[in-house]
N, C-alpha and C positions, 0 to 999 in steps of 0.2 A: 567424435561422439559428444565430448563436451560441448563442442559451438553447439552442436546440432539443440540439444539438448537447452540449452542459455537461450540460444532464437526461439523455442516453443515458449519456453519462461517469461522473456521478454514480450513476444509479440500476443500471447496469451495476457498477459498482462495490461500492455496495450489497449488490448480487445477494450478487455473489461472499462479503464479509466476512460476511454473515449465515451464508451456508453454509458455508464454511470453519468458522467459531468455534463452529457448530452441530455442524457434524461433530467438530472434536475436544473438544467438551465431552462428548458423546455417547459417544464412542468411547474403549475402554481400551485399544487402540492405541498400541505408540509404539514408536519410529523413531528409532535411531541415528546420526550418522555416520561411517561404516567408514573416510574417506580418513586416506590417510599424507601424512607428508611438508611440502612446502611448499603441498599445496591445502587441507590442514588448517587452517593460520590464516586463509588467503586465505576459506574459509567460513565459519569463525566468523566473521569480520570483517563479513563481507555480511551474514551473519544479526545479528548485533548492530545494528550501521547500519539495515538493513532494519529491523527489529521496534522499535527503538526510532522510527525515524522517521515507520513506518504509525500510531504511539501522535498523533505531533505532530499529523500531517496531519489527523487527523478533525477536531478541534474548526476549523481550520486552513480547513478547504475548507467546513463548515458555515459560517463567517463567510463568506466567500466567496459561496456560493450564497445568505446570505439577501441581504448587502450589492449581489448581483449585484439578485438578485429584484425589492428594494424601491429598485432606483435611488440606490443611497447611491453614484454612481461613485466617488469619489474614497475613499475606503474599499475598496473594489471591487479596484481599480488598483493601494490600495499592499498589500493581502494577497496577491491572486495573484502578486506578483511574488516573494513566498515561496513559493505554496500548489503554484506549477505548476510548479516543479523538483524540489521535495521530491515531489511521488504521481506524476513522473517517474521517479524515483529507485527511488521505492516499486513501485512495479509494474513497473520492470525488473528490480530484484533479488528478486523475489516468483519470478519465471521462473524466474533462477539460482540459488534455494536450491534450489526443484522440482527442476532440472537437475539440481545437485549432490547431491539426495538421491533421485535415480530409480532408481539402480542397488541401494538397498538396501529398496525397499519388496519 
């Protein structure tokens, strides 16, 4: 039930970063931030954090999922206990850059 469960995670995830980074390679598109004030650092902040840490997590969750695959547990055990906070992290603040950049697309 777990792999099953990590494969929809994984390959759902997948989805998404193919098409995301397809889209904006494709696309001459682009998109400012218009906020004032104090939600202005408060979003750089998340998008820096974010974007750097979506960079960490890939290689990150690829050990992971082979480590899981091929029964290396103890490999397994001490990566996710980085892998699964960090593309925690990652895909909740994926939301609130969205959020934070909805009012100007």
């Amino acid at each position: 039930m777990h792999r099953g469960f990590i494969l929809a995670a994984f390959t759902s995830t997948l989805f998404f970063l193919v098409s995301y980074l397809t889209f904006h390679f494709l696309s001459a598109e682009t998109t400012t931030f218009g906020g004032t004030g104090f939600v202005r650092p408060l979003y750089f902040f998340i998008l820096i954090t974010h974007s750097f840490l979506a960079a960490v997590v890939v290689p990150l969750a690829l050990f992971a999922l082979v480590w899981g695959w091929t029964n290396q547990i103890t490999k397994h055990k001490k990566i996710v206990r980085w892998t699964m906070p960090i593309w925690l992290y990652v895909s909740l603040t994926g939301v609130l850059v969205y959020l934070f950049m909805a009012p100007y697309y």
